[in-house]
LUMLOMI-316406 format. One record per atom (N, C-alpha, C): residue in one letter; x, y, z. Coordinates in steps of 0.05 Angstrom, whole numbers, plus 5000, padded with zeros to 4 digits. Layout:
<recs>
AXYZ;...
</recs>
This chain:
<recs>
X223389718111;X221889538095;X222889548066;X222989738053;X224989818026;X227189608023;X228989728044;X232289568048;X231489168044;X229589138065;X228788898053;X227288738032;X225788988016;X224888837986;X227688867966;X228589097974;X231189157957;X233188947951;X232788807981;X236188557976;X234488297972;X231988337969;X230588117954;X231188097920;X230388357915;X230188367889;X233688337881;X235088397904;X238588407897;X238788027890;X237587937913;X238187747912;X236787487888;X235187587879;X233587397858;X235487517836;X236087737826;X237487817802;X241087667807;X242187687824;X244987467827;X244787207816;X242787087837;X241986837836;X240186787810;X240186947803;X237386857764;X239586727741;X238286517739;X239486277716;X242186077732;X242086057766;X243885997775;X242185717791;X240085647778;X239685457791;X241085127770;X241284917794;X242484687781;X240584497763;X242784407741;X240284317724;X240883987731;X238183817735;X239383627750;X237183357735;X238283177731;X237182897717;X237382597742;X234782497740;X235082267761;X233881977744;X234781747758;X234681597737;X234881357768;X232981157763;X233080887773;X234480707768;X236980607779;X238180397765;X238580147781;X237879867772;X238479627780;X240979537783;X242179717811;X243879607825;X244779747851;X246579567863;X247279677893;X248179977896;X248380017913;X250180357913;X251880357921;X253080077929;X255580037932;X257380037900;X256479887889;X257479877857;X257680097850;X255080217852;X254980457836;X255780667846;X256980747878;X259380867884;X262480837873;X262380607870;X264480537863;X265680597828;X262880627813;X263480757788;X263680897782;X262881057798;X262081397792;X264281557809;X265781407829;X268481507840;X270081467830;X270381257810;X273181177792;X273581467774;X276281577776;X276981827766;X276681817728;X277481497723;X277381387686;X273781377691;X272681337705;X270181377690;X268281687683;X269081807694;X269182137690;X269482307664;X269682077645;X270982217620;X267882247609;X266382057616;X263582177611;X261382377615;X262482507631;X262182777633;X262582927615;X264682967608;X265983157584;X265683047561;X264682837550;X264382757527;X261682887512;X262382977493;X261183127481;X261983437476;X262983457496;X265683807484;X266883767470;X267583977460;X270284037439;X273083927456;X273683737445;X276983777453;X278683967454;X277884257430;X279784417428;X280384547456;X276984517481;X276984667501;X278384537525;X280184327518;X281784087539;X279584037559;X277883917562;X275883937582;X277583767600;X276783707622;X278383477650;X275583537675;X275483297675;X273783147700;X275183137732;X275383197742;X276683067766;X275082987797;X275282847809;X272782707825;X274582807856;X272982997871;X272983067898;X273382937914;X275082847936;X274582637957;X271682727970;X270982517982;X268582568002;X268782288015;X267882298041;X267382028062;X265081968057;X263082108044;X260682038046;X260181818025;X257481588026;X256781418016;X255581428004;X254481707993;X251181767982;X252582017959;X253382157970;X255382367946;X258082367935;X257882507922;X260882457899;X259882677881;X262882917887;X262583107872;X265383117850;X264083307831;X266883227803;X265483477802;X269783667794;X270183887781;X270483867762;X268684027741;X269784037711;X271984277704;X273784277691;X274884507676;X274684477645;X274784677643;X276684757611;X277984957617;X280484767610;X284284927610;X283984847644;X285185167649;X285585107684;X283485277688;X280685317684;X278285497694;X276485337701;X275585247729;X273285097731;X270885277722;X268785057713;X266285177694;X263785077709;X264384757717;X261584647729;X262484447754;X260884417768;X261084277795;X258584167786;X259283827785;X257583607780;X257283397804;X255083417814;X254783237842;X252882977837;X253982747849;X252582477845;X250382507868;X247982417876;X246782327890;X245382067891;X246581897910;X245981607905;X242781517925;X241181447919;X238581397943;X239581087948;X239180877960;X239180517959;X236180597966;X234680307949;X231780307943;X232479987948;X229579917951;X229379667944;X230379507917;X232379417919;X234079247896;X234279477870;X233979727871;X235279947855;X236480127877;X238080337856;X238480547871;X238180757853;X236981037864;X235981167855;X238981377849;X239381527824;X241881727827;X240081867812;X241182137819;X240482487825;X243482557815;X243182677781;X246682867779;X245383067769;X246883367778;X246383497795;X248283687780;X248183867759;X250483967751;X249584377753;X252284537769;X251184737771;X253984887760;X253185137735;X255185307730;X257385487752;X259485537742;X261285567775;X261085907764;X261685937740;X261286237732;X258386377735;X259086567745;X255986807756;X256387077735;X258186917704;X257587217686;X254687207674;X253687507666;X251187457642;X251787277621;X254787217612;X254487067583;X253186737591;X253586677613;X254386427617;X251586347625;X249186527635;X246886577647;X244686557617;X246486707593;X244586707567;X245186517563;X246986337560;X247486147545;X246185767554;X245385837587;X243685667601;X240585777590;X240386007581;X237386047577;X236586027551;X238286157530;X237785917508;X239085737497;X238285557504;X238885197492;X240585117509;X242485207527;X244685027545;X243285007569;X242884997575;X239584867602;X239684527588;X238184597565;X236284367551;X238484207548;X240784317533;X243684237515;X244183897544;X245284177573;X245883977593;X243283787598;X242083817601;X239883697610;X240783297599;X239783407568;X240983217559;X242982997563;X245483157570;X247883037574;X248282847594;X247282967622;X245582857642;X245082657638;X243382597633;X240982407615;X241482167606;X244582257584;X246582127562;X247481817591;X249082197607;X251382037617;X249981777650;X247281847660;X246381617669;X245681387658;X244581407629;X244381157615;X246480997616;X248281227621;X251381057604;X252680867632;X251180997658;X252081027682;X250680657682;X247980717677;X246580407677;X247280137656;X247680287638;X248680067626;X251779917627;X253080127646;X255180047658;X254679797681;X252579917699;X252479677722;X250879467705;X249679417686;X248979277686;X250879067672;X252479137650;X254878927636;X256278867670;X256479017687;X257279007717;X257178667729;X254378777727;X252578577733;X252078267717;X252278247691;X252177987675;X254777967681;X257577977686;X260278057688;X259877767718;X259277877732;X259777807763;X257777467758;X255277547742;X254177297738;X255077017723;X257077157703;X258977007690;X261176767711;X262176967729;X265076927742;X263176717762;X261076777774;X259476567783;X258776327774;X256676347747;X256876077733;X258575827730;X260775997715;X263575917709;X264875767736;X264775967760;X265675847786;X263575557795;X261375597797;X259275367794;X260275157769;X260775157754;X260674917725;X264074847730;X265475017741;X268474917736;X269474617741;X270874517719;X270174167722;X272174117748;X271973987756;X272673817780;X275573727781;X277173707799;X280473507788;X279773307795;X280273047776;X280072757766;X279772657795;X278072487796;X278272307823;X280172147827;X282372077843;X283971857851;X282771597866;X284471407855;X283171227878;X285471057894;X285670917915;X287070877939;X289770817918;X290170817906;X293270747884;X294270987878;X292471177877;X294071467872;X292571537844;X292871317820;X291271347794;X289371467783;X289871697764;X287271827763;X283671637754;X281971647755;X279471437755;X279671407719;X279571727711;X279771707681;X282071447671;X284171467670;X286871307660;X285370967670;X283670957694;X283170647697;X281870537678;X279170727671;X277470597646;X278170617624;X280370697616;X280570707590;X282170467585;
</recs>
């Protein structure tokens, strides 16, 4: 009974400050789109925005078959730091995303530094980078409404009539 409170208590002290800090956000659009944004490797730079450059930060996006996740390694230099995972829900005419970001390092520094203010710090960023995620589909979205309109209003080629003549060139 010991041996088993023991690798309890082993196991809550490993695992302490190792949970993922994670931001969810409703957005008005498909999850097809919004797969499709959040897998593009150039859109990833939003992640890292907000580091120091001096730390070369780099995004890079996981393959996965799946339709609902999409995971991205972070580094700085060549040390991965965070594993950032998409979770897409499809809702009725939204889709719900869940990002999901968990430290890859298990030192104490990295454990204080989630407990004061980098918890909150990410949290934020999170936060930043779904807004940024929505207001992406939505220019997306007026984008596609445009190419529609436009396709709807596009003027017509001149009517001919049994002479070949365009109708315009008759009345004038």
């Amino acid at each position: 009974m010991i041996e088993l409170t023991l690798l309890t208590l082993l196991h809550r002290l490993m695992n302490w400050g190792r949970a993922p800090v994670i931001a969810t956000r409703a957005i008005v659009a498909d999850a097809a789109t919004l797969l499709a944004l959040v897998s593009d490797p150039a859109c990833q730079w939003r992640i890292v925005e907000g580091v120091s450059p001096l730390l070369h930060p780099h995004a890079h996006v996981e393959q996965s078959h799946s339709t609902r996740l999409v995971s991205v390694r972070v580094q700085l230099g060549r040390r991965d730091v965070l594993w950032v995972t998409w979770i897409l829900t499809p809702r009725r005419g939204t889709t719900e995303v869940d990002l999901a970001a968990q430290l890859h390092s298990r030192s104490l520094a990295a454990r204080l530094v989630l407990l004061f203010g980098g918890r909150r710090w990410l949290r934020h960023r999170l936060e930043h980078t779904l807004g940024m995620l929505a207001s992406l589909a939505h220019c997306a979205a007026e984008d596609l409404d445009d190419v529609e309109r436009d396709a709807e209003t596009a003027p017509r080629p001149a009517e001919r009539d049994s002479s070949g003549a365009a109708a315009a060139h008759r009345s004038a």
